[in-house]
PANUPA-867537 format. One line per 3 residues: their letters; for each residue x, z, y of C-alpha. Coordinates in pm, 1 decimal. Each point is the difference from the previous one (the first is absolute). Example, Ala and Ser with C-alpha at 12.3 -4.5 7.8 and 13.67 -1.06 7.14 Angstrom:
2
AS = 1230.0:780.0:-450.0; 137.0:-66.0:344.0
END
This chain:
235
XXX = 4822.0:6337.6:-468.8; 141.5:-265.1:-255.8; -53.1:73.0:-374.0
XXX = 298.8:-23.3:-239.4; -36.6:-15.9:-374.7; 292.1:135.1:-212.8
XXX = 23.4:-35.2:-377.3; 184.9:285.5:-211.4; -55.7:211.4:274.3
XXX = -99.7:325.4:-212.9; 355.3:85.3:0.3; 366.7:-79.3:35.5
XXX = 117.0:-301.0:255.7; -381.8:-119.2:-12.6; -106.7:337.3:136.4
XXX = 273.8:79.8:260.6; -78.1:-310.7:114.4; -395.2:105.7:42.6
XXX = 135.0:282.6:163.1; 199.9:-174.3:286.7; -261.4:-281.1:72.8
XXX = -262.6:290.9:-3.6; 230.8:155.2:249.3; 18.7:-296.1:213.3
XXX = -338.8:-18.6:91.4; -173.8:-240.7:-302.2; -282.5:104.3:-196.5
XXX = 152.8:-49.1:-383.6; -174.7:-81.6:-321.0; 259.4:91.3:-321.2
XXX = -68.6:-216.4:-304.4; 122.8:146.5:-315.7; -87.1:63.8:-364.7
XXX = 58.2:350.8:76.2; -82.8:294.6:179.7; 246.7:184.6:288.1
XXX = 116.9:322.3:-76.4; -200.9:156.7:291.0; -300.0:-134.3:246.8
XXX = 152.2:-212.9:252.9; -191.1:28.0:374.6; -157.6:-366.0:76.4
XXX = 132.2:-155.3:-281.5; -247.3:-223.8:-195.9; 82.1:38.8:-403.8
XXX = -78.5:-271.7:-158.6; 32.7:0.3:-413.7; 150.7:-390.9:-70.0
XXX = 130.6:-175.5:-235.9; 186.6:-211.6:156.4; 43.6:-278.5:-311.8
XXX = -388.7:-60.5:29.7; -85.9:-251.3:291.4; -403.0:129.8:14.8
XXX = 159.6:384.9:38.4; 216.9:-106.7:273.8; -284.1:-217.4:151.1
XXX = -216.4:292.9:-12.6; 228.5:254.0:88.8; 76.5:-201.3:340.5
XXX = -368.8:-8.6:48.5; -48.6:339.1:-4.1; 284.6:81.0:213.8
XXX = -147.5:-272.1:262.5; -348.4:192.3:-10.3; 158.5:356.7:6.5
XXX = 281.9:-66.8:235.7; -0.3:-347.6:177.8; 139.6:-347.2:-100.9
XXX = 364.1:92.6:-103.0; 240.4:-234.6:201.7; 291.5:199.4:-121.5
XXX = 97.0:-36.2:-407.0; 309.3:178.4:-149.4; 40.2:-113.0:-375.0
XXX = 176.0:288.3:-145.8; -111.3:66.4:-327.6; 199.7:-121.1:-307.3
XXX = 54.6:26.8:-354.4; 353.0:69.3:-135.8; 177.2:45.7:-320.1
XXX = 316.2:20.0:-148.6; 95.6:-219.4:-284.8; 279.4:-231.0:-104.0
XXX = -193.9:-323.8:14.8; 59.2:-122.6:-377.2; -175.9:360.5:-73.3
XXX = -291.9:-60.7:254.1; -341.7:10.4:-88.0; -228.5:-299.7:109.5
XXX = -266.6:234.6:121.4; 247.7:158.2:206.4; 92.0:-339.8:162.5
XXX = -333.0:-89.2:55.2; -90.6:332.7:183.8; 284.1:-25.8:219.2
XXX = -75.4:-307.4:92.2; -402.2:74.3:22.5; 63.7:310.0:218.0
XXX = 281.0:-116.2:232.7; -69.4:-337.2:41.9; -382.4:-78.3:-89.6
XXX = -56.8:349.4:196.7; 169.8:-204.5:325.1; -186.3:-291.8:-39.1
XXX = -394.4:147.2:-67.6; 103.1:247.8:296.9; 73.6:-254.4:224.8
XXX = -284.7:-234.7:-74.8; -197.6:273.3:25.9; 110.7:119.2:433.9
XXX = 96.0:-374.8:88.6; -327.7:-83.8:136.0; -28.2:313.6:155.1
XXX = 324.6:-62.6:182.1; -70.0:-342.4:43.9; -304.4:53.0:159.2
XXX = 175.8:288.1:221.6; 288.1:-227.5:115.9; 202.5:238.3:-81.9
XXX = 156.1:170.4:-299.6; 325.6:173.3:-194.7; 124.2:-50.2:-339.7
XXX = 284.4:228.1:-154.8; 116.6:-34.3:-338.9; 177.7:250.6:-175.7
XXX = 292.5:-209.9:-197.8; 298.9:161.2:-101.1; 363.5:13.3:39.5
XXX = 43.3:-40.4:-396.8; -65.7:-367.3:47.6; 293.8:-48.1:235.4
XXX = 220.0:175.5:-256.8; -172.3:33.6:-345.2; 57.8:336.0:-231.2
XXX = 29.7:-57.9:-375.9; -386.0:31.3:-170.7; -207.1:-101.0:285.2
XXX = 38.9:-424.6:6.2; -428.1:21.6:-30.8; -30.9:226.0:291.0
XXX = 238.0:-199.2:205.9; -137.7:-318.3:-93.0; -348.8:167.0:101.7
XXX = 131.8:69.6:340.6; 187.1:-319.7:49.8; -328.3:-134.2:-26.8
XXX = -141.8:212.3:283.4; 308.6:-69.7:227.4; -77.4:-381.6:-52.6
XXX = -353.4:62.4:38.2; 48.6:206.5:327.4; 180.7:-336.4:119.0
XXX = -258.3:-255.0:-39.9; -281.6:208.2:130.6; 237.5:53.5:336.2
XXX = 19.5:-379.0:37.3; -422.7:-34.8:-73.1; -121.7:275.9:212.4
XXX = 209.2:14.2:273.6; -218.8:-221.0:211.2; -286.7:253.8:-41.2
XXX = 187.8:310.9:144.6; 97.7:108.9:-316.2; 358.5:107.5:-87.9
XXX = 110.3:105.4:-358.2; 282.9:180.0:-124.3; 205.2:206.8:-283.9
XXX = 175.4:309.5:6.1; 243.9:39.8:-250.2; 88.3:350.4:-55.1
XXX = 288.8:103.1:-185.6; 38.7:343.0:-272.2; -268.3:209.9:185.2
XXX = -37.5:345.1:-75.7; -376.1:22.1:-108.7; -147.0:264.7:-191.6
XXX = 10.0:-217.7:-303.8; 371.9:-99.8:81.5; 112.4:307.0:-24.0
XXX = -121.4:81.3:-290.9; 72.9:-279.4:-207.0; 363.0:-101.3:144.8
XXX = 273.6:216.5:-53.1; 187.7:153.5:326.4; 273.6:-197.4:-135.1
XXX = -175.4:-330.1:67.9; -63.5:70.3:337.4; 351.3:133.6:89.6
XXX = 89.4:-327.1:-138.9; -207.7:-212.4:237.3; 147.4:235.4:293.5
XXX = 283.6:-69.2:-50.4; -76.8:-365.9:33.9; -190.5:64.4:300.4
XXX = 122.8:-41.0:387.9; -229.3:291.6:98.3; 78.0:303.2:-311.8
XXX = -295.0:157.6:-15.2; -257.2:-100.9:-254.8; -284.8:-203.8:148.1
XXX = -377.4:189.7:66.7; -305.3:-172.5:4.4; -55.7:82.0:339.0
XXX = 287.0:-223.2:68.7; -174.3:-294.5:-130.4; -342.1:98.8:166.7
XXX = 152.6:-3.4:338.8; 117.7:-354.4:-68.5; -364.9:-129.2:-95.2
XXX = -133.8:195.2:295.1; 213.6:-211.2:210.1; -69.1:-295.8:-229.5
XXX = -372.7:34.7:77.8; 19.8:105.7:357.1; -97.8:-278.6:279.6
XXX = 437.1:37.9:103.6; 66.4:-185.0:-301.0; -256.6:-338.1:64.0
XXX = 312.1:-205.0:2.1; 104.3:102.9:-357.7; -103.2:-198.2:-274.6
XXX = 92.8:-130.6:-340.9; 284.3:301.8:-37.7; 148.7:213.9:-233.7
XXX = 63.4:346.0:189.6; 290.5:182.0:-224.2; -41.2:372.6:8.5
XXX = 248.7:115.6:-244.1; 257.2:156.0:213.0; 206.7:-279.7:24.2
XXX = 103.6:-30.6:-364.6; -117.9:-355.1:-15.8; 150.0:-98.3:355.1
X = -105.5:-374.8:-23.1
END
């Protein structure tokens, strides 16, 4: 059984996306600062901060002793605010950018040897749509996942000759638990209508597309940007 490690799994995209590689037969460790709503069966909680390279170091440890070397990593935790940019806080910057992006990079220095040494591994990135089409207030989070998208490039080219293939998902307005409470209904009428599918994206929709991402059908894939937003973007 191969070991997948998911950060921001406790809920939201991160944790339907626990649920549907937990489904497909992988033994799942969920990295995240907090708790699920409810016990999950066979999933390994692991508290993490993913901004601190020793927590992530350890965390992976611990999910290697309890679970198995993880040759599957989803990167799916992020930081996000709103704020016109002029308006936006340094700290907030620098915790977007320490989540998102240092969170990527101390995850996968953490599993690379593992994979390495397995000859075989799968990287997915959660990016977003946003940066193909950037909303007003959110130029730090975009450039934070512009970064990832770029980053989820170069490692293709690097690791590709050890078996390893890496990837993004960019997923479009999901409907979340947090979405919904924070957007207005309004919003995401808006974004169907933009959408060549009208129906408001789940995050079930974007954990079958890292399920496939991650399966051994997609070893030929590498280096992309997977677009789940319904066809809004259409690039």
């Amino acid at each position: 059984m191969r070991t997948a490690v998911v950060t921001g799994g406790a809920r939201g995209i991160g944790a339907a996306i626990v649920a549907r590689l937990r489904a497909a037969g992988l033994a799942v460790a969920s990295l995240d600062l907090i708790a699920p709503d409810a016990p999950r069966d066979g999933v390994l909680e692991v508290a993490c901060d993913l901004a601190d390279a020793a927590a992530v170091a350890s965390a992976v440890d611990r999910v290697g002793t309890g679970l198995g070397t993880p040759v599957v990593v989803v990167h799916c935790a992020a930081f996000q605010k709103v704020a016109p940019f002029a308006d936006l806080d340094p700290g907030d910057w620098d915790r977007t950018f320490r989540v998102n992006v240092d969170g990527a990079f101390h995850l996968v220095r953490a599993t690379l040897p593992g994979m390495r040494a397995a000859g075989w591994g799968r990287i997915v990135v959660i990016t977003s749509s946003s940066y193909f089409a950037p909303p007003p207030g959110m130029s730090h989070y975009v450039a934070s996942k512009g970064a990832l998208t770029g980053l989820v490039r170069g490692l293709s080219t690097e690791l590709g000759g050890d078996g390893i293939t890496v990837n993004a998902v960019a997923p479009g307005l999901t409907g979340t638990e947090n979405a919904r409470r924070d957007i207005p209904e309004e919003h995401f009428a808006l974004v169907r209508g933009r959408q060549a599918v009208p129906r408001t994206g789940e995050p079930d929709d974007i954990a079958a597309a890292v399920a496939f991402l991650v399966s051994d059908d997609a070893g030929f894939i590498t280096g992309q940007t997977l677009l789940v937003d319904g066809g809004e973007s259409r690039l």
